[in-house]
Backbone as XML, in Angstrom:
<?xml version="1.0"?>
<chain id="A" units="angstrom">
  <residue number="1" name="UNK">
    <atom name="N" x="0.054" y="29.172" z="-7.202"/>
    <atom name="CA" x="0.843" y="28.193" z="-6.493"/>
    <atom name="C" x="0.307" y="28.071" z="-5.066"/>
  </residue>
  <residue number="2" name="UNK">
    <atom name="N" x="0.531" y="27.391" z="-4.372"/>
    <atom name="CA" x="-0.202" y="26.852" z="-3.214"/>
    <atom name="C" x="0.737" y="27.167" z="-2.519"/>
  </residue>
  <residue number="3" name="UNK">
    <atom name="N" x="0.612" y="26.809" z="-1.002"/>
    <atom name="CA" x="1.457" y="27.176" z="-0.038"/>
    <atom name="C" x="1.297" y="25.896" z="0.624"/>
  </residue>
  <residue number="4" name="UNK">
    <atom name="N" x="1.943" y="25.023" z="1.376"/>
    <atom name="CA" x="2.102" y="23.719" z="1.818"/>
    <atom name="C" x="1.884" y="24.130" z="3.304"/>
  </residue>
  <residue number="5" name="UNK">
    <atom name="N" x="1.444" y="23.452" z="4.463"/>
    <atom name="CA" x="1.532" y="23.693" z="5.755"/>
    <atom name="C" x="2.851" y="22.780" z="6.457"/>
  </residue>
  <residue number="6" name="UNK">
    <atom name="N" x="3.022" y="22.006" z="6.307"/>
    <atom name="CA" x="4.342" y="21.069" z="6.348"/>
    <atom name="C" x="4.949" y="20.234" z="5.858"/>
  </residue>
  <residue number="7" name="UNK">
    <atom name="N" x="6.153" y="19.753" z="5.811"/>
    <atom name="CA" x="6.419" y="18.455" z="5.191"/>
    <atom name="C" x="6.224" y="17.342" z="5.790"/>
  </residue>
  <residue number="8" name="UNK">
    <atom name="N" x="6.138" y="16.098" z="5.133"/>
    <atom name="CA" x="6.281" y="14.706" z="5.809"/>
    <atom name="C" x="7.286" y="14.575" z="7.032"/>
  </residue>
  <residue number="9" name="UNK">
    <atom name="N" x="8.231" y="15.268" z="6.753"/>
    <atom name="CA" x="8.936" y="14.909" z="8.222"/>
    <atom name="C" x="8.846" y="15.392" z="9.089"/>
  </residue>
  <residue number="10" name="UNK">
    <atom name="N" x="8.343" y="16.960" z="9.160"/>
    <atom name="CA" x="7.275" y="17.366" z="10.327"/>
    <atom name="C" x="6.365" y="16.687" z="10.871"/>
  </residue>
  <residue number="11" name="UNK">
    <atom name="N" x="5.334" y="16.299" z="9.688"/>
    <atom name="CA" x="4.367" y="15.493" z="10.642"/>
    <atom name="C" x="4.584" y="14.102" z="11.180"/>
  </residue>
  <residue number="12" name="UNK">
    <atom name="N" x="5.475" y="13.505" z="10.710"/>
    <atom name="CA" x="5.837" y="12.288" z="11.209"/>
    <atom name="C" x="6.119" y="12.944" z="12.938"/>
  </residue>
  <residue number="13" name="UNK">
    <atom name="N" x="7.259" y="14.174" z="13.019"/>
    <atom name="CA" x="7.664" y="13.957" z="14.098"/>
    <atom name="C" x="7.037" y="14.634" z="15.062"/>
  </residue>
  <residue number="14" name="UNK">
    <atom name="N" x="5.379" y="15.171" z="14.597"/>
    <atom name="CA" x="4.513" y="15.701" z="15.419"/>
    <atom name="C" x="3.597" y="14.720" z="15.518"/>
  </residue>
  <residue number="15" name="UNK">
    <atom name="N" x="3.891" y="13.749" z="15.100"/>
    <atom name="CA" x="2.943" y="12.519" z="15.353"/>
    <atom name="C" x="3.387" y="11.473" z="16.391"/>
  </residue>
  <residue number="16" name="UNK">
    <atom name="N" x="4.983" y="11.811" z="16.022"/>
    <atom name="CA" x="5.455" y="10.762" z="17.606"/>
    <atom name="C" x="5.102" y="11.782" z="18.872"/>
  </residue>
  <residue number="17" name="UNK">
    <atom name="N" x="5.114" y="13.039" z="18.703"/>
    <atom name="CA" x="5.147" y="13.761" z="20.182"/>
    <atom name="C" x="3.462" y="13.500" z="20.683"/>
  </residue>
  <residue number="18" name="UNK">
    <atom name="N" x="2.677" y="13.527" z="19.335"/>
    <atom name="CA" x="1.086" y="13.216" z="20.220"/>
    <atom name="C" x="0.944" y="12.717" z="20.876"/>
  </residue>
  <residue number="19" name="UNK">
    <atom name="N" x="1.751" y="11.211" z="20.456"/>
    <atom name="CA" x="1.535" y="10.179" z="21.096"/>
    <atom name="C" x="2.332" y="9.876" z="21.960"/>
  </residue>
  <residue number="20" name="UNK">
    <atom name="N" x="3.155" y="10.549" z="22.453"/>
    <atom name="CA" x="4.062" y="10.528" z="23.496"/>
    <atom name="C" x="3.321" y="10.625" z="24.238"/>
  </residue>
  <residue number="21" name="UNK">
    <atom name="N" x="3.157" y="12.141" z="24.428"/>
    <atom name="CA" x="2.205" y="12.866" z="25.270"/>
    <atom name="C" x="0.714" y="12.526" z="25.871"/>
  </residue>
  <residue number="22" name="UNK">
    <atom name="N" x="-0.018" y="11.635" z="24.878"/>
    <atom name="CA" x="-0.854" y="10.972" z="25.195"/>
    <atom name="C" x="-1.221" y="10.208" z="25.985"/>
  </residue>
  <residue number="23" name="UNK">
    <atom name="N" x="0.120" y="9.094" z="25.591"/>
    <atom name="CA" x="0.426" y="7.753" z="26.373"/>
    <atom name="C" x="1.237" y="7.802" z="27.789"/>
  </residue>
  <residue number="24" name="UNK">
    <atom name="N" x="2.014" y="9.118" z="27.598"/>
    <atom name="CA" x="3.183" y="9.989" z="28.693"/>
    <atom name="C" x="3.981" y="8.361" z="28.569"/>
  </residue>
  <residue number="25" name="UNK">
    <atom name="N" x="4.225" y="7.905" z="27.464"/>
    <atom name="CA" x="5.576" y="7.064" z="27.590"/>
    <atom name="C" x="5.929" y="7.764" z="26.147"/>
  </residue>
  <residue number="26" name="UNK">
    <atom name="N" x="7.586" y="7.507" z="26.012"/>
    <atom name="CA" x="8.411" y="7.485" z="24.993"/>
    <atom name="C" x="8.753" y="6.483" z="24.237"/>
  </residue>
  <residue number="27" name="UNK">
    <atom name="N" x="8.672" y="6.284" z="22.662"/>
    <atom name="CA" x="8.910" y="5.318" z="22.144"/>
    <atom name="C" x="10.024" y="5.910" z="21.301"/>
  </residue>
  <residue number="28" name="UNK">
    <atom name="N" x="11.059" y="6.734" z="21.215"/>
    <atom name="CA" x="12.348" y="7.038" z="20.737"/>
    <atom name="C" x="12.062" y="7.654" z="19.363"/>
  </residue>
  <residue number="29" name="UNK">
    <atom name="N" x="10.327" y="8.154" z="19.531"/>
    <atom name="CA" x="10.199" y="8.665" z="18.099"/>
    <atom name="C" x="9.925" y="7.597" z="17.331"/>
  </residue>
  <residue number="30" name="UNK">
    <atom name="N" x="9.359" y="6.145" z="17.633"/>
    <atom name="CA" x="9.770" y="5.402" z="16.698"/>
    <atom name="C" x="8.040" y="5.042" z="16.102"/>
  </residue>
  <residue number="31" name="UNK">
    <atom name="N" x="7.029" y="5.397" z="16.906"/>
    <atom name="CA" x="5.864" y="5.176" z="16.922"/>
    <atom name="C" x="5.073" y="5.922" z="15.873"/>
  </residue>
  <residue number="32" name="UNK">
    <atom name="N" x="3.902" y="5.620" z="15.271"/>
    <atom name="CA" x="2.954" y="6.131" z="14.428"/>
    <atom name="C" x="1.873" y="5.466" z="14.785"/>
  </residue>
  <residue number="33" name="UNK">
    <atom name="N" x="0.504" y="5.817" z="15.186"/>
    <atom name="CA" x="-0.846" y="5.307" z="15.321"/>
    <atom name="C" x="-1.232" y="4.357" z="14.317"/>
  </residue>
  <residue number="34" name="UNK">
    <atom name="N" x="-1.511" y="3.525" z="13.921"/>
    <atom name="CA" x="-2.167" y="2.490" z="13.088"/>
    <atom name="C" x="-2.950" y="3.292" z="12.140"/>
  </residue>
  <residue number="35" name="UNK">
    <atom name="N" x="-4.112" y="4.072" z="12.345"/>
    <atom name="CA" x="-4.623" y="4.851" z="12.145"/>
    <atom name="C" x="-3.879" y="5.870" z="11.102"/>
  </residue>
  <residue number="36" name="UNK">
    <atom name="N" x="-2.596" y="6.877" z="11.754"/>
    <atom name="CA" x="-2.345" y="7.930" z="11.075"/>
    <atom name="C" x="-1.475" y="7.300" z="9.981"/>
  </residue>
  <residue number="37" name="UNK">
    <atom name="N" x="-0.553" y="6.220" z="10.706"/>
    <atom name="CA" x="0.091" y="5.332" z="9.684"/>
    <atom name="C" x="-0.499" y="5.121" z="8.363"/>
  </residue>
  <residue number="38" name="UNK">
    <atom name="N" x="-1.603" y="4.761" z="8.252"/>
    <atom name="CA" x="-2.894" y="3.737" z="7.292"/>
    <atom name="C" x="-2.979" y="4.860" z="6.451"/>
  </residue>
  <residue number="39" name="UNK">
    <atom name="N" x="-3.665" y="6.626" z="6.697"/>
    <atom name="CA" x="-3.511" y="7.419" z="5.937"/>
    <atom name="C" x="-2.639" y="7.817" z="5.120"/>
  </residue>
  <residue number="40" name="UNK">
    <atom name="N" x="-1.386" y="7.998" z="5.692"/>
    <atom name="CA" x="-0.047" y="8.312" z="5.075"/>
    <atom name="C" x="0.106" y="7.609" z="4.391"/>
  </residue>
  <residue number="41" name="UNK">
    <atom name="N" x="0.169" y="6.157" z="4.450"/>
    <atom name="CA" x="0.756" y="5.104" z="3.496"/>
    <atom name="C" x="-0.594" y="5.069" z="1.901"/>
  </residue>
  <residue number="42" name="UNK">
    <atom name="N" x="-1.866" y="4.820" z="1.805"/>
    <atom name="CA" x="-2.662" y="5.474" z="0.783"/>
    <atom name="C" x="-2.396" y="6.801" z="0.306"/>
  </residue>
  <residue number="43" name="UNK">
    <atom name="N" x="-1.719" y="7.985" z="0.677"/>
    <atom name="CA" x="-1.501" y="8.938" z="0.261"/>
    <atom name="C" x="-0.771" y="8.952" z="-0.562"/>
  </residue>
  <residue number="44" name="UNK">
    <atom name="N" x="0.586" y="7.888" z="-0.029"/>
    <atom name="CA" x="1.889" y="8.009" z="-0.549"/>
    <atom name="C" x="1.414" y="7.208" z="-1.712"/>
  </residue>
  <residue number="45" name="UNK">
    <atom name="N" x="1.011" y="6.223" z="-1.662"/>
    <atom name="CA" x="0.701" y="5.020" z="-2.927"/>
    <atom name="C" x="-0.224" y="5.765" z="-4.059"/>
  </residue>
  <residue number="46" name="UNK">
    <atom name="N" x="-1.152" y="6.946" z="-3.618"/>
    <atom name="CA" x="-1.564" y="7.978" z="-4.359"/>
    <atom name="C" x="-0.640" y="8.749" z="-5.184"/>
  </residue>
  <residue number="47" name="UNK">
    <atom name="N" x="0.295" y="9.226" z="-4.467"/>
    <atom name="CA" x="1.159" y="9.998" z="-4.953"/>
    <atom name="C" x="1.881" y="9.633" z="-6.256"/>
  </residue>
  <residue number="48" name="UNK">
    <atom name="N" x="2.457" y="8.278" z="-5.716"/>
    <atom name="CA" x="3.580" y="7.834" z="-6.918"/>
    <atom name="C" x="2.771" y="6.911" z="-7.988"/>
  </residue>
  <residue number="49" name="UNK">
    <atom name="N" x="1.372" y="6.269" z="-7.895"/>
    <atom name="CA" x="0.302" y="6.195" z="-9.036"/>
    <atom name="C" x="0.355" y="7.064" z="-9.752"/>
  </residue>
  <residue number="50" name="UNK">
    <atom name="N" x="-0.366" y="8.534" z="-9.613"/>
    <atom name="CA" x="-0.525" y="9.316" z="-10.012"/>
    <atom name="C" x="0.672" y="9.610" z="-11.131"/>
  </residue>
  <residue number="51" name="UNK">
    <atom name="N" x="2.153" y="9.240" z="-10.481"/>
    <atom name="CA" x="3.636" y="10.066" z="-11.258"/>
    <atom name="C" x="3.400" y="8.970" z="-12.054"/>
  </residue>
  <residue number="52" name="UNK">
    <atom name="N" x="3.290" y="7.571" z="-11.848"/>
    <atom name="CA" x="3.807" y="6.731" z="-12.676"/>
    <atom name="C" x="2.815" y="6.510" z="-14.026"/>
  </residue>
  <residue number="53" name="UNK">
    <atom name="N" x="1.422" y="7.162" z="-13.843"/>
    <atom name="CA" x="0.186" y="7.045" z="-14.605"/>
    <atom name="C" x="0.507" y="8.126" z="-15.780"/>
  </residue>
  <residue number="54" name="UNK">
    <atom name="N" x="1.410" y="9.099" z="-15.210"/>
    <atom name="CA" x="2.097" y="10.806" z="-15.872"/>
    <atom name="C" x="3.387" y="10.298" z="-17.012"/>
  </residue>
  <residue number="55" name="UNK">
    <atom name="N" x="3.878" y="9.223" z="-16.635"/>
    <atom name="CA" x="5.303" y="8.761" z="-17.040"/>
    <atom name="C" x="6.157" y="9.786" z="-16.367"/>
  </residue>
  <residue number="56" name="UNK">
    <atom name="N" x="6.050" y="10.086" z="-14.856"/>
    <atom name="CA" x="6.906" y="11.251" z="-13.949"/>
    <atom name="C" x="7.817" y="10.215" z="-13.705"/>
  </residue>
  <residue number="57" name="UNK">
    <atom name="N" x="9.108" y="10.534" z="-13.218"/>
    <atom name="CA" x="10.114" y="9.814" z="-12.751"/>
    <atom name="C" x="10.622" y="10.862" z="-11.670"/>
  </residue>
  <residue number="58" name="UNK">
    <atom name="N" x="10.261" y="11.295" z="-9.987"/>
    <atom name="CA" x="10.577" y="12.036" z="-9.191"/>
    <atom name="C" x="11.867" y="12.560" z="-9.007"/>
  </residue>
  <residue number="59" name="UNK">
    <atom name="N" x="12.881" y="11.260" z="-9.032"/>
    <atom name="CA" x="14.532" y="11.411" z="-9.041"/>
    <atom name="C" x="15.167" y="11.942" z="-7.565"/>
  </residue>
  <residue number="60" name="UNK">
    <atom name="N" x="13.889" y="12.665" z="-6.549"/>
    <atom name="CA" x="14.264" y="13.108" z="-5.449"/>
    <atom name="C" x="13.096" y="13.015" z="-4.215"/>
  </residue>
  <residue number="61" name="UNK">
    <atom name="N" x="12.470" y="11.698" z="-4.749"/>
    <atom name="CA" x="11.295" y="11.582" z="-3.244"/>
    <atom name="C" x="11.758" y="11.073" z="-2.354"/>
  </residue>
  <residue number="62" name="UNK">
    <atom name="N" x="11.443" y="11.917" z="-1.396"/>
    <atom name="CA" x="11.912" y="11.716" z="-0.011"/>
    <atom name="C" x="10.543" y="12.806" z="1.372"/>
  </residue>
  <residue number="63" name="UNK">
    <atom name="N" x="10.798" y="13.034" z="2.291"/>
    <atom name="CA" x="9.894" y="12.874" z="3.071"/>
    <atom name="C" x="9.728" y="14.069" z="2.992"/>
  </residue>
  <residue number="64" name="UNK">
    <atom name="N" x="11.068" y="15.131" z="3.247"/>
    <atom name="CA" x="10.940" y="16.893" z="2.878"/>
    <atom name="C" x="10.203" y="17.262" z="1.442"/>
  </residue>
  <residue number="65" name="UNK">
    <atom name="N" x="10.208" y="16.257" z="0.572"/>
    <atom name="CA" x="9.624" y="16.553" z="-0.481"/>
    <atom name="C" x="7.918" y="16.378" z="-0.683"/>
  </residue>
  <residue number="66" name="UNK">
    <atom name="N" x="7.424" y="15.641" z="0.111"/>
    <atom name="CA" x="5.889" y="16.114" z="0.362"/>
    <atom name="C" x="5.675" y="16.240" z="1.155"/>
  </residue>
  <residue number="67" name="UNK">
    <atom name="N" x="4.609" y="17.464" z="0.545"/>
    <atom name="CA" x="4.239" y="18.412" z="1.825"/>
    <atom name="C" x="2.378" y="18.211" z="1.965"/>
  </residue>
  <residue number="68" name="UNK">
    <atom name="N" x="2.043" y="18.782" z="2.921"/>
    <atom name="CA" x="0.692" y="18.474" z="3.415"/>
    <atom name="C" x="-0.096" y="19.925" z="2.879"/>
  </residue>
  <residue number="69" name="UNK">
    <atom name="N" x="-1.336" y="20.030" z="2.443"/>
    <atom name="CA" x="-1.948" y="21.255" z="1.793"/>
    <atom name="C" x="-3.568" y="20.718" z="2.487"/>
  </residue>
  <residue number="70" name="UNK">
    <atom name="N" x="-3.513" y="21.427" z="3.460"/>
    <atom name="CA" x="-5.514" y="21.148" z="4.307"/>
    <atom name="C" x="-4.785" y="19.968" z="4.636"/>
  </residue>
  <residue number="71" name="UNK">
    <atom name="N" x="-5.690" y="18.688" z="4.127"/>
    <atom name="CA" x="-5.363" y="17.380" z="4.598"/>
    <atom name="C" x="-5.526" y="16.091" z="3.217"/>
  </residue>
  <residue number="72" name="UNK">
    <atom name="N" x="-4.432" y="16.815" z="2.569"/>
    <atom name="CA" x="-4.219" y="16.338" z="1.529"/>
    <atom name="C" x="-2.171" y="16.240" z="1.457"/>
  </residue>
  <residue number="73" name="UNK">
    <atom name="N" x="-1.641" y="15.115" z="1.119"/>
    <atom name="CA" x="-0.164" y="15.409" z="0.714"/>
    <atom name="C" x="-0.207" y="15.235" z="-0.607"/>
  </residue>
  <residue number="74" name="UNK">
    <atom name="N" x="1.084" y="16.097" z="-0.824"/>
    <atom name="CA" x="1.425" y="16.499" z="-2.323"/>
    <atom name="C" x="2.931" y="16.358" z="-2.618"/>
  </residue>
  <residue number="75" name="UNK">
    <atom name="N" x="3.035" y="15.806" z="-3.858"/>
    <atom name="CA" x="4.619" y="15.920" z="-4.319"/>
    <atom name="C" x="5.237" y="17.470" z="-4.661"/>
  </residue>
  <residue number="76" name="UNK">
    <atom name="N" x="6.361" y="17.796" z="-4.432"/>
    <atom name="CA" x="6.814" y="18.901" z="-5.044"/>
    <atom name="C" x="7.668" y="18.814" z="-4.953"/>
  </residue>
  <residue number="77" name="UNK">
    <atom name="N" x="8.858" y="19.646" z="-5.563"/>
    <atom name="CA" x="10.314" y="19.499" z="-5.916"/>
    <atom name="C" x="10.397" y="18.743" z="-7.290"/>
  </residue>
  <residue number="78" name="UNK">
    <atom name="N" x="9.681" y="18.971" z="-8.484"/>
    <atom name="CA" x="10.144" y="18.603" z="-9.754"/>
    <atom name="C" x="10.831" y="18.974" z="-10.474"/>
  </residue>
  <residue number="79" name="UNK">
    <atom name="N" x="11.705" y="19.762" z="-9.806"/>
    <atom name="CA" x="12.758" y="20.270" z="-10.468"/>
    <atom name="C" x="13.970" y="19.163" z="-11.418"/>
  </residue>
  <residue number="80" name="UNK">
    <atom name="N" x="14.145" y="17.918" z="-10.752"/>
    <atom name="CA" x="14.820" y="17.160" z="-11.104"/>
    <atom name="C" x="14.010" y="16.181" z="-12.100"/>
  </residue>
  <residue number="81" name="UNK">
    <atom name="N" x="13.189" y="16.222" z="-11.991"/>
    <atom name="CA" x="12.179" y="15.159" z="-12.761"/>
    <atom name="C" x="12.509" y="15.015" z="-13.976"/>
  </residue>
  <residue number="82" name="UNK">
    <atom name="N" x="11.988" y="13.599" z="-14.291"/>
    <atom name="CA" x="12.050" y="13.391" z="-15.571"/>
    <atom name="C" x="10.686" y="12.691" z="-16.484"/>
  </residue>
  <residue number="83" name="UNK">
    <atom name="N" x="10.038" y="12.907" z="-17.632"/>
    <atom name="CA" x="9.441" y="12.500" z="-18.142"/>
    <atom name="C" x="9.182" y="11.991" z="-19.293"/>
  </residue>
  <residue number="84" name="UNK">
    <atom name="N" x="8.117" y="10.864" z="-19.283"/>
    <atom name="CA" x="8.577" y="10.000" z="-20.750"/>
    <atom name="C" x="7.440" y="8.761" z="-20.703"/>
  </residue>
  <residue number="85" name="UNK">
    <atom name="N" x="7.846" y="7.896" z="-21.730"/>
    <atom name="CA" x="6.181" y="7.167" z="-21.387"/>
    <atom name="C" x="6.760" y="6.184" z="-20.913"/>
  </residue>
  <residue number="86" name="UNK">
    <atom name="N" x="6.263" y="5.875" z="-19.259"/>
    <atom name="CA" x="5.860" y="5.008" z="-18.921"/>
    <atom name="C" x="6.827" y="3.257" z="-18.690"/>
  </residue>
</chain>
């Protein structure tokens, strides 16, 4: 089993402080780089391909539920899942 380094909602909210800090303005947390944005969003569209290619049905995706492994995100929490074709 793997060990995850964070979840999605960590890095989201270590992604507004970069760029806080960067810019030294505040955007209320509401900001993401174009850039880090663009990754995340192919990851995610990776992710739920992948379930829907499986006949996975998640039942509980949400942001605590993937987590980052190197620089890769991953689903976990299938505990609730359901499967079937497609």
């Amino acid at each position: 089993m793997d060990i995850g380094d964070e979840n999605l909602d960590d890095i989201i909210k270590n992604l507004h402080q970069q760029y806080e800090k960067m810019c030294g303005v505040s955007y209320l947390n509401e900001y993401i780089s174009p850039r880090d944005r663009q990754t995340i969003w192919k990851e995610l569209v990776a992710i739920v391909a992948a379930l829907a290619r499986n006949g996975i049905s998640h039942m509980d995706l949400k942001p605590a539920n993937i987590v980052r492994f190197g620089n890769t995100l991953k689903v976990c929490d299938l505990g609730i899942s359901e499967y079937g074709s497609g």
